[in-house]
Structure formats: C-alpha cells, structure tokens
N, C-alpha and C positions, 0 to 999 in steps of 0.2 A: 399685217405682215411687217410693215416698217417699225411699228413699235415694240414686235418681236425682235427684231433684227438689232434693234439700239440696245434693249436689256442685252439680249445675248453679249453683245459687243461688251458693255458695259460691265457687266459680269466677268466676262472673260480677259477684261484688261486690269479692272480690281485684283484679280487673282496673280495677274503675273505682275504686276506691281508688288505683290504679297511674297513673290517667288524672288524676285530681284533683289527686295529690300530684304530680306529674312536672314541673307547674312552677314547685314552690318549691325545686326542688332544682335549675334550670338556674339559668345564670350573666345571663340575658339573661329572665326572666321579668319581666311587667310585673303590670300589679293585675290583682287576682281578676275573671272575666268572670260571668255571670249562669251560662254552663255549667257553669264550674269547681265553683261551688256547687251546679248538679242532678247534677252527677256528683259531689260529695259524696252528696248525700239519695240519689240514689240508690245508692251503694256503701253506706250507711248500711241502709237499706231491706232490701235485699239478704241480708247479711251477718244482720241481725234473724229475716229470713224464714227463714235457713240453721238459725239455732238455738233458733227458736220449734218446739213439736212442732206437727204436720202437722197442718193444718186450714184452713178459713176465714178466718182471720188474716194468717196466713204467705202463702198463696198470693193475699190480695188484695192483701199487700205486694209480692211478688215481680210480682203483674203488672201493678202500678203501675209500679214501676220498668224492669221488663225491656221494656214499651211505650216508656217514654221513650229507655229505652237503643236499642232497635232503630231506632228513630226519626229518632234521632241521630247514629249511626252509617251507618244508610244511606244519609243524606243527604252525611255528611262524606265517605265510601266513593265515591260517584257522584262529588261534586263533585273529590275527587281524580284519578277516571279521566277526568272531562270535562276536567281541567286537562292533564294528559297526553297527553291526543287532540288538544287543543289547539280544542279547543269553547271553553271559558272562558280567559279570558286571565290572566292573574295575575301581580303583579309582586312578585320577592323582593326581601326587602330587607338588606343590607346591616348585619354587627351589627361592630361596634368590640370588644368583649369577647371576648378569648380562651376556645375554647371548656375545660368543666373534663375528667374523665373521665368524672360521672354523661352529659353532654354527648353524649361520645363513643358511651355505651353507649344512650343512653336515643335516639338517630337512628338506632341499631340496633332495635330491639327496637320501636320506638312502631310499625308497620301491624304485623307478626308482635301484638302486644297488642289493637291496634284490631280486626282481625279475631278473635283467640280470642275477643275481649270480644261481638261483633258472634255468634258464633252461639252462644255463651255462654248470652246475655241471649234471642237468636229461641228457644234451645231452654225454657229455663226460661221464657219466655212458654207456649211452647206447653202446656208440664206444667203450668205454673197456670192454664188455661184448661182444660185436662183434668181435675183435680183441683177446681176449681170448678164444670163440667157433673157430673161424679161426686158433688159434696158436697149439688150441688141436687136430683138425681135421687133419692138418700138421703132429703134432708129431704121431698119432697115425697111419698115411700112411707112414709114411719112414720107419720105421724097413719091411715093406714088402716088398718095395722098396731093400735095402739093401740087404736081404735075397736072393730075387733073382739073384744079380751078384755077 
C-alpha cells in the first residue's frame, strides 16, 4: 500500500510539474496565472510527499494537494465537455506567433496529461485519506495499549 501510495504521489506531481511548466516552454505564453503557481505548490507538495517516509506528514501533504488537484481538474474537465456540447460558448482567439515544436507536441499530449493527472491525484487522494483513517485508528489504540503495562 505505501509503495502504491508514493507511485501514485509520484506520478501525480510529475504531472502537474508538466502542467506548471508547459507554459514557459510555449511560444504564445502570457504571465504566471494564480493556477500556474497552485499547480506549482502543488507538484512541489506532491513530489515531497513521494519521498518523505510514510506517515502523517506525507499523506497530509499529498491530500492537500491531491484535493486541490482533483478539484481543478474536474472543473477544467466539465467546463471543456460543456464547451464541446456546446452548453458554454467560448471564443478562441487568434495567436500571431508561429507555433514551435514543444507547441506541436505539447496540443498533443495536454488532455492525455490532464486526465493521467486527474485520476492520478483522485487515486492518491483516496490513499491519503486511507492511510490517514489508518494512522488515526493506530494512534487512538496505543494509549490503551500502553495503559495496560
């Protein structure tokens, strides 16, 4: 289970490392958004929680971030099907800058990433929520434990 739980992490902060960093590498990037930077902290977060040993710590960091990550993701996930269905209207715009190749690859790859990231992040939620009811159940049977000898 803890070596699920550090992939999971692991994975899920590679990813939003990939999400953070993916607009300084476009040709048409504009300034840093308030996201850009949670999806920093949180890839940061993530990535700590991968390589802190298993405990308390780790899994309160992971499901800090792995809450935000789902969060964020499901909303951006909806709002792109709702655009597609044609519920929400949305106008693209028009960019002057020839695209580069990071460009080429990175319109490939960005929903295949938003999704790995997306169940990524729900699965390492749900193991730090698991490992947190686990870590409480522990501490709440040792003082009886204790008491006794």
């Amino acid at each position: 289970m803890l070596a699920l739980a550090r992939f999971f992490y692991l994975i899920a902060g590679s990813c939003a490392l990939y999400v953070s960093l993916a607009p300084y590498f476009s040709s048409w990037h504009g300034s840093p958004s308030l996201f850009s930077l949670a999806y920093w902290i949180c890839a940061i977060l993530l990535l700590i929680a991968a390589i802190l040993p298993p405990g308390k710590h780790s899994a309160t960091l992971a499901l800090i971030s792995s809450a935000f990550l789902s969060t964020r993701l499901g909303f951006r996930l909806t709002r792109s099907v709702a655009c597609k269905l044609g519920l929400i209207h949305a106008s693209a715009h028009a960019v002057a800058f020839p695209p580069t190749a990071f460009d080429r690859v990175h319109h490939t790859l960005k929903m295949p990433i938003a999704i790995m990231l997306l169940i990524a992040s729900l699965a390492s939620l749900v193991i730090s929520v698991v490992i947190m009811r686990r870590l409480q159940g522990t501490a709440a049977v040792m003082p009886l434990i204790s008491d006794r000898t």
